[in-house]
N, C-alpha and C positions, 0 to 999 in steps of 0.2 A: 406161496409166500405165507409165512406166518404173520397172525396176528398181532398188528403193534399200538402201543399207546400213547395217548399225547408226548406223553413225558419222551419216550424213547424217539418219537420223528421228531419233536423238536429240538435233542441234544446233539441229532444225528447229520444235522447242516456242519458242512463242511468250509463251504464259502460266503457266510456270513458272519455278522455280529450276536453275538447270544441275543441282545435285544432285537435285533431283527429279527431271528429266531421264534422268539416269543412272541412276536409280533403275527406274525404267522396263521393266517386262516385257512384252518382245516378243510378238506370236502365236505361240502352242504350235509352230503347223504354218507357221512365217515360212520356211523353206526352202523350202517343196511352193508357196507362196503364188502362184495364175493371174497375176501381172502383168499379163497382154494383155487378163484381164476386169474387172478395176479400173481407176475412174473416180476412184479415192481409196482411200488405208487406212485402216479403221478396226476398232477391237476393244477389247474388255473387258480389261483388267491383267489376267491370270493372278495374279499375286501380289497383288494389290490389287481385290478385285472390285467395288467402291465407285468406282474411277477408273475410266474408257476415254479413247480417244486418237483424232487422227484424224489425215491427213497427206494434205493437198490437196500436187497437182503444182501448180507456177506458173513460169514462166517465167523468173524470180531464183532458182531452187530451192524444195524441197518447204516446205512453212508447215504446221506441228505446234500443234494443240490439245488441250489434257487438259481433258477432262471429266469432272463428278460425276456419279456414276449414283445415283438414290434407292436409299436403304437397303429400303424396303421398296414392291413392286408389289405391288399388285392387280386382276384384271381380268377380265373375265366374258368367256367365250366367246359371250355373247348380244349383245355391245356390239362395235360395231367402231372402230376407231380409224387414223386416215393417218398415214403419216409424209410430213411437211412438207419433205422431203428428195426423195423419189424418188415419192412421193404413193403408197405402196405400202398398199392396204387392210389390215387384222390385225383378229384379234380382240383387245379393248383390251389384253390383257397382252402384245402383238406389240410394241406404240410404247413408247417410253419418255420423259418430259422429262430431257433431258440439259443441267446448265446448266455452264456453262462461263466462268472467271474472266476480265476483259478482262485485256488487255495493259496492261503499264509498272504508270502510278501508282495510275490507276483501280483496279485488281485489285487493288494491296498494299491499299487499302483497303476491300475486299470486294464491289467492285461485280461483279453477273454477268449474264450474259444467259444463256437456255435456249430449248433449240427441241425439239419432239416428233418421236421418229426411231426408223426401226426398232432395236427395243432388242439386237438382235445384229449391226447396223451392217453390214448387206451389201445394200447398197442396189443394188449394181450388179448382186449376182445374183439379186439379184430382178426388173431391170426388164431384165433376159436369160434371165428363166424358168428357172435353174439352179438357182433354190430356188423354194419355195411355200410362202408364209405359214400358220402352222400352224392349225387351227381353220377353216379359212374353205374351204367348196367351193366358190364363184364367187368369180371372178376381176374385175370389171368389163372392159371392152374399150375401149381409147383409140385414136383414130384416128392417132395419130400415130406415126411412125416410132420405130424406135431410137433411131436416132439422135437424133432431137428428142427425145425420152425422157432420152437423157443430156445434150444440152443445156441442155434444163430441170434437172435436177438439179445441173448443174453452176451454174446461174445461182445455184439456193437454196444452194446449199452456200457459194458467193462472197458474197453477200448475209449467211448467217451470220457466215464469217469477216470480212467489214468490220466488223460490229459488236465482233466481238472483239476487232479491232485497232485499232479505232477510240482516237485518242488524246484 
């Protein structure tokens, strides 16, 4: 993912208010941030730990989601759970449903869709072994490349956002 700047993830919400928008706190660590091993941003509001955000590259410029994070998780290190993102295993308090307001009119009148996702939204280092899902000592083992690794990712991630922009 290339490098982006306040100005351009902030303008890049789709299912917000511009002041919500602005409102909007960055990743603590958005300076130090790997650019070259994100496949996408995503993160928890610091100031808001009920919202997270996400910010797909695309081709017309980067496309910005905020998401509800549930107020309250629960989850058993005996249960496992995928994220339908990067299909990353966890133990159930690893995923989270994250729903997310659609775009335009839809949304003003509360319609959402949600999808199940690593609940600290690092999907990419995880399916580059830079993190390890917590609770879980096997791994499963997928035959496919990296690269198809983040292809696939990239397709569910696309597949989400259609729905959110979906008019």
């Amino acid at each position: 993912m290339e490098p982006l700047n306040e100005k351009q993830i902030r303008s890049s919400f789709v299912n917000c208010t511009k002041g919500d928008a602005a409102r909007v706190k960055l990743p603590l660590d958005f300076a130090e941030l790997p650019w070259e091993d994100l496949d996408f941003l995503g993160w928890v509001d610091p100031g808001a730990p009920l919202r997270a955000h996400l910010v797909l590259p695309r081709a017309d410029g980067p496309l910005g989601i905020t998401l509800r994070v549930p107020a309250v998780t629960r989850g058993s290190a005996v249960k496992s759970s995928l994220c339908q993102i990067c299909l990353t295993g966890h133990a159930s308090s690893g995923v989270t449903l994250l729903a997310a307001r659609l775009a335009g009119a839809r949304g003003r009148e509360g319609n959402t869709v949600g999808t199940y996702i690593c609940a600290d939204l690092a999907c990419p280092q995880y399916l580059r072994g830079k993190r390890q899902p917590k609770l879980r000592s096997l791994r499963y083992t997928e035959s496919l490349t990296l690269d198809e690794r983040i292809a696939r990712m990239s397709r569910n991630l696309d597949a989400f956002a259609a729905k959110v922009t979906a008019g």
